[in-house]
N, C-alpha and C positions, 0 to 999 in steps of 0.2 A: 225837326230832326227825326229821321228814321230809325228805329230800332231794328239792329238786325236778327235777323232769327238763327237758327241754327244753317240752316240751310243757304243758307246768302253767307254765312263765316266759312263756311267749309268748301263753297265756289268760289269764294278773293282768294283763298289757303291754296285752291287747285292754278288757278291761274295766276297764281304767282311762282307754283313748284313750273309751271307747264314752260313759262317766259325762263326761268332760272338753267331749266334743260334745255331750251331751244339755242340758248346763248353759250350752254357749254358743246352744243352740237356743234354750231357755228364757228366755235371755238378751234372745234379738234380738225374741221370740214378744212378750216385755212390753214391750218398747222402743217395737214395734210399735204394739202396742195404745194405748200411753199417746201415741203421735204422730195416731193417725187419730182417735180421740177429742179430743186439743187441736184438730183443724182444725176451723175454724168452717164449719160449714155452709153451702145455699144462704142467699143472702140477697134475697129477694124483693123487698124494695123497691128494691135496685140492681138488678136485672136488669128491672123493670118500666119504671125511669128509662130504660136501656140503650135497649128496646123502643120505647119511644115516644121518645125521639131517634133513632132508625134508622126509624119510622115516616114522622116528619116531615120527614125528610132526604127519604124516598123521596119524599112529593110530590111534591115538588121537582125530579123525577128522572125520565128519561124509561129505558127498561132499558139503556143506553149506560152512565147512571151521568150524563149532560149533563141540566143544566138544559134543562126543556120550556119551547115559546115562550111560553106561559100564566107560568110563572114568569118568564122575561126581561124578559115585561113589565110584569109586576108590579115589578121591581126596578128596569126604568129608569123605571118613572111614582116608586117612592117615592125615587131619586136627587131628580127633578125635582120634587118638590113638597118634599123637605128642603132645594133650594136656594131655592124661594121663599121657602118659613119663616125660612130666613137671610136673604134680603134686605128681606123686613118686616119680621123684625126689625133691622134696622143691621147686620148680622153682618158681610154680602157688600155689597157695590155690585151693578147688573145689569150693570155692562160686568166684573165679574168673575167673576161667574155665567154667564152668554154664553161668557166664556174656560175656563171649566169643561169646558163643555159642547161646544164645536169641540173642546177637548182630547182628552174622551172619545169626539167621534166620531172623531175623527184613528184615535186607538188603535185603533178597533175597523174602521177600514176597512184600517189597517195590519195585523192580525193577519185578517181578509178576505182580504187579498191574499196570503198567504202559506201561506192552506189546499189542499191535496192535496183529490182528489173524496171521500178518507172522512173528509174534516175537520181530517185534522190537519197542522202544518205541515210545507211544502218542507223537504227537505235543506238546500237553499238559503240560505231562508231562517232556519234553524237557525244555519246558519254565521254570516251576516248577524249575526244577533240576539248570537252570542256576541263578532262581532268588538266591534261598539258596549259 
């Protein structure tokens, strides 16, 4: 029988730490593989829906990200002609349709009056807005 010396104890110590990380290497290397393999791939058909609703948005959009006056007006003519639809059909009255409509210009000369020269609103008016 051999007696070991220091130096023969401290190289089994090393090659047993050396085996114990190769195995935890090994370990994580398959772990790995078997998680980027379950992830599912592109999926093309959502990313094309994605594209064409961010296409469409942008029409709609002047590079501010603000609806262009082409669309505004597009949206206040189909307000007003879905409140005709209502009132031929019995939905609305026209004195409630009328009061619709003073409603929404009220709003919109109110939020008018409140714009700063890059459009957006006063401090002021901020304050205003959250006392109400």
């Amino acid at each position: 029988m051999a007696i070991d010396t220091g130096n023969e104890k401290t190289a089994s110590r090393i090659r047993r730490k050396a085996g114990t990380i190769t195995t935890v290497l090994l370990l994580a290397g398959v772990v790995t593989a078997a998680v980027v393999s379950a992830t599912p791939g592109p999926r093309p058909e959502v990313e094309e829906s994605e594209r064409s609703k961010a296409a469409e948005h942008a029409k709609g959009a002047d590079r501010d990200g603000k609806p262009s006056k082409a669309d505004m007006d597009a949206r206040k003519a189909a307000f007003l002609d879905g409140l005709d639809a209502k009132v031929e059909a019995g939905e609305l009255t026209r004195a409630e349709a009328d009061e619709m409509i003073a409603r929404m210009r009220a709003r919109i000369a109110e939020h008018a009056k409140g714009a700063d020269r890059d459009g957006k609103p006063s401090k002021a008016d901020m304050d205003a807005r959250k006392a109400v």
